[in-house]
C-alpha positions as CSV (number, residue, x, y, z in Angstrom):
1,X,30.3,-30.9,-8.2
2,X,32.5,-28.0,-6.9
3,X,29.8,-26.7,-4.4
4,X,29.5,-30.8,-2.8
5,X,33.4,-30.3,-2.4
6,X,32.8,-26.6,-1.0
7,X,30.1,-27.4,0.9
8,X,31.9,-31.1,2.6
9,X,35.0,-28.7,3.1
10,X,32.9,-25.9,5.4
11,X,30.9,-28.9,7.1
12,X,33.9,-30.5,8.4
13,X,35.5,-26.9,9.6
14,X,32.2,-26.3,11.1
15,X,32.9,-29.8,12.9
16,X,36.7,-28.9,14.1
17,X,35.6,-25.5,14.9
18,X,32.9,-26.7,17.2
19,X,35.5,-29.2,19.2
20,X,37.7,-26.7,19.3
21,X,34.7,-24.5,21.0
22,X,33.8,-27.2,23.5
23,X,36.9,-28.0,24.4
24,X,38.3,-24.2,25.6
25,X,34.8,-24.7,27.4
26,X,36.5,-27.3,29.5
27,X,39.8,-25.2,30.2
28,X,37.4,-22.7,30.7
29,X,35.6,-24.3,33.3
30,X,38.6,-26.0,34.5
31,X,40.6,-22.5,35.2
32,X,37.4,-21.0,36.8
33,X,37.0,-23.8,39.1
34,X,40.7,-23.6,39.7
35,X,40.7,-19.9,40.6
36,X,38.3,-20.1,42.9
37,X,39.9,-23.0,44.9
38,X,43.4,-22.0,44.5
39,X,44.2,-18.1,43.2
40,X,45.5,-16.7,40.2
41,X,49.2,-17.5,41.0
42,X,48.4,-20.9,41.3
43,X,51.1,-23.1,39.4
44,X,48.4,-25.6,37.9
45,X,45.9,-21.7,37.0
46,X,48.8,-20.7,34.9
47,X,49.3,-23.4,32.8
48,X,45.3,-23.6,32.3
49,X,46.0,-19.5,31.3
50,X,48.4,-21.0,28.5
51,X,46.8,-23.6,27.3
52,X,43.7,-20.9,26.7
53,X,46.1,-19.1,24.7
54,X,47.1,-21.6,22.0
């Protein structure tokens, strides 16, 4: 019975981890695009750069 709870507990972190993954890949994406259009000092590049941080 403890290793169904163990193992239901690392499936859903597995899950969360994985949307956390995909979604940095869209600030990811988001900042590069960003960059290349606007430059690094770009007020809208920053706050991409901090909300890759958190």
């Amino acid at each position: 019975m403890s290793h169904l709870s163990y193992s239901c507990s690392v499936q859903r972190l597995h899950r969360k981890l994985l949307k956390i993954n995909e979604e940095l890949s869209h600030v990811q994406h988001a900042y590069n695009d960003a960059t290349r259009l606007h430059g690094a000092n770009d007020e809208n590049v920053q706050r991409l750069e901090e909300a890759m941080e958190k």
